[in-house]
N, C-alpha and C positions, 0 to 999 in steps of 0.2 A: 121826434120819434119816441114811443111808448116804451117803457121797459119793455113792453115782453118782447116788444118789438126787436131791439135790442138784442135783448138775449139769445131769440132766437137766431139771429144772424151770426152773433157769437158761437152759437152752437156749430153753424153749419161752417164757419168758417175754419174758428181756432181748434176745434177737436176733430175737423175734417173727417166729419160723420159719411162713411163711405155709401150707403146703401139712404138713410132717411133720418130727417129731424120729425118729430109731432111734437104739437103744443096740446097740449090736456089743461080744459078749464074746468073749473070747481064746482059747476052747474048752480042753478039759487035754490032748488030743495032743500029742505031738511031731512036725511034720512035718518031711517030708523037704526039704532044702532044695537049689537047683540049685549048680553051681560055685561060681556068683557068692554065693553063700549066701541066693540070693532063692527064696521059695517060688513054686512052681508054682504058676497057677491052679486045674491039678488035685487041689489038694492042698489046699486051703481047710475047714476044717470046716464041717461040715453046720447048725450053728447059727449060723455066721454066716452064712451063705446063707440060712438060715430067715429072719434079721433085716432082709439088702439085701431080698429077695424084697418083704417089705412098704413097703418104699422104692419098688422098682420099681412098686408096684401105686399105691402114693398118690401120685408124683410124675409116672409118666406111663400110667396107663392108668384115672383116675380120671375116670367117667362124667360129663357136664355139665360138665365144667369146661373153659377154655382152657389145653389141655395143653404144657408145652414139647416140643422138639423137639431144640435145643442148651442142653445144660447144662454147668457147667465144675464139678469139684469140685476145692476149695481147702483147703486149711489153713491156719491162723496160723503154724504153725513146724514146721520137719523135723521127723523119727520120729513121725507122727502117723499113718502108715499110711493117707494120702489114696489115694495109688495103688492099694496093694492094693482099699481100698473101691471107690475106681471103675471097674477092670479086672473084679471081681466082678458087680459093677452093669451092666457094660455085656452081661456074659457072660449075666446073666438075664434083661437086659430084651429079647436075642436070643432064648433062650428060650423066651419070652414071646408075643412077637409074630413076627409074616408080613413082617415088613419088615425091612427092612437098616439093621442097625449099624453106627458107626464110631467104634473105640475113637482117640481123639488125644490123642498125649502131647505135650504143653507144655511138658516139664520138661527144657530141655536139657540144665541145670546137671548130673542126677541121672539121667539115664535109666535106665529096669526095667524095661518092661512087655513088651519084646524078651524079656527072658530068664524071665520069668512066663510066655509062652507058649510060648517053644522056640522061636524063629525070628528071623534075622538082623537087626540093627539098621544094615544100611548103607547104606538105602535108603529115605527118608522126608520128614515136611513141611519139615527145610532145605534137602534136597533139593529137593523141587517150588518153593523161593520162587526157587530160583537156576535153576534148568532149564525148560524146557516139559515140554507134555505132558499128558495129561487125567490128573487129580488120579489116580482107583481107580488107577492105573498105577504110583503111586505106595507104593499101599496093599496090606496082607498078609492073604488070610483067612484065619480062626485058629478053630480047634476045630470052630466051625459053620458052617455053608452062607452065616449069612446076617449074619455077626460078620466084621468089619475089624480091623485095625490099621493106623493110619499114624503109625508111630514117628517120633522126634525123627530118624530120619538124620543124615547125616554133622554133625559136631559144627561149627557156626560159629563164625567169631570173633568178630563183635558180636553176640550176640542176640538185644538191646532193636533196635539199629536193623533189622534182618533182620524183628523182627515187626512193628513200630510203622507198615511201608510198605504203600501201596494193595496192594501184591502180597499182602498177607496176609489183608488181607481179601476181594479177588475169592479164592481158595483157600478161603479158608471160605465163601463164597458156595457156589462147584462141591462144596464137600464138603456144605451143605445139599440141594443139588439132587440127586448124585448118591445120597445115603443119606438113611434115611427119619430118624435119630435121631443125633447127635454127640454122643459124651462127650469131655468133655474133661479129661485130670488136668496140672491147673497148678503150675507150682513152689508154696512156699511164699509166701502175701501179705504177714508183713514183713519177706523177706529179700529179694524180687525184684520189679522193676514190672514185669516179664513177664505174671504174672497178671492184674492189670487189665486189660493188653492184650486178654486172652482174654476177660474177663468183659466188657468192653465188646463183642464181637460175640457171646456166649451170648446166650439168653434168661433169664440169671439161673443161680446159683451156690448151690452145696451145699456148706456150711461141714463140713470134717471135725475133729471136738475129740478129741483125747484124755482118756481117765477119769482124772480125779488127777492130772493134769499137766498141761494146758492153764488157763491162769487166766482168771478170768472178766474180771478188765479187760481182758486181752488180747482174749479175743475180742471183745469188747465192742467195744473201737477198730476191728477190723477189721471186723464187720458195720455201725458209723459208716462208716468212711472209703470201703466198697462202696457204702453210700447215697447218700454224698455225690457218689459218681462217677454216679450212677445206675443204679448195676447191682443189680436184685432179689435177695434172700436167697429161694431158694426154700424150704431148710427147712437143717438142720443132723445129721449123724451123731455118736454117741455111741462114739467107739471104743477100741478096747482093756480093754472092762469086765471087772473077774475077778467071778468066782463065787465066794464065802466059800464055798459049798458043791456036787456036783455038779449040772453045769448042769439034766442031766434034772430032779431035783428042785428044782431054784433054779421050773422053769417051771409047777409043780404049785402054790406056793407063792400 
């Protein structure tokens, strides 16, 4: 059995991914990367977009079921590529559907998802905890009609206590109200209790793993320690998988 192979079973088993596991592989392009050396959204390979798309489909547009609405995607540990997965994620579940998205980055420490789309980061959710103002006011649309951004803005100096305040949560209240779906990419869960913050007002959380690199006790603690908070594991991604062989035929296979 292959690692990812592996792993994947792991996922599905030991974190007892309610709704779906995906494997995201690393495609063989080289893309172009912006200043910052962050890849463009536009610039995502076509098979991982094939991969989120079925994320999207089973996590929220899966018939008979009670669907989320706000979801936070998390990792156990930097360079796992949570962001990229869920600025992609967000970008197709816009897509997808007739309703309005809003891409929310959580990630003060690291902010990207500013320069993955091409547009300013100096204006956004620290922004709206310290200022008035109705929330969209706050927020940037990006690519589609019907796709947000509300970046990390101006960078805070506390900001466990900036999120942990009722102000954060009335904010995510008006961001459910005014948007039909909220993604959220949260820093990493065991370098920062930021994330739990988030995942305490989601409806539950999308574990992002790395292939090969993410250990199974690690995650393991971390889908515990979300339980124990009560925050739902809605299912888990499989990311950075390589292909022994070209992807077209790896999917013939």
């Amino acid at each position: 059995m292959s690692k990812n192979s592996e792993w994947t079973q792991q996922a599905e088993i030991s974190l007892g991914a309610a709704l779906t596991t995906t494997s995201v592989g690393t495609g063989a392009a080289t893309k172009r990367k912006t200043a910052s050396n962050i890849e463009p959204i536009t610039q995502v390979d076509s098979s991982v977009r094939e991969e989120l798309l079925k994320l999207v489909q089973r996590l929220f547009l899966t018939p008979g079921q009670a669907l989320p609405k706000t979801v936070m995607f998390a990792a156990s540990g930097a360079e796992t590529g949570c962001t990229r997965v869920c600025a992609v994620t967000a970008d197709l579940l816009a897509e997808s559907v007739s309703g309005s998205v809003c891409l929310l980055e959580g990630n003060f420490r690291a902010p990207s998802l500013a320069d993955m789309f091409g547009v300013d980061n100096h204006r956004g959710l620290a922004d709206s905890l310290r200022q008035e103002g109705a929330i969209r006011g706050f927020a940037t649309q990006v690519g589609r009609d019907n796709l947000w951004l509300l970046s990390s803005g101006s960078q805070p100096a506390d900001c466990l206590n900036l999120l942990s305040g009722d102000r954060m949560k009335e904010r995510l209240a008006e961001l459910r109200s005014a948007f039909d779906y909220v993604l959220i990419d949260a820093p990493p869960l065991n370098s920062y209790a930021d994330a739990m913050v988030f995942g305490r007002l989601a409806d539950g959380v999308v574990l992002v793993l790395e292939a090969n690199a993410t250990r199974r006790e690690a995650a393991l603690r971390v889908a515990e320690s979300l339980r124990s908070a009560k925050i739902s594991v809605l299912g888990a991604v499989l990311n950075k998988r390589t292909f022994p062989i070209p992807s077209a035929l790896y999917k013939r296979l």
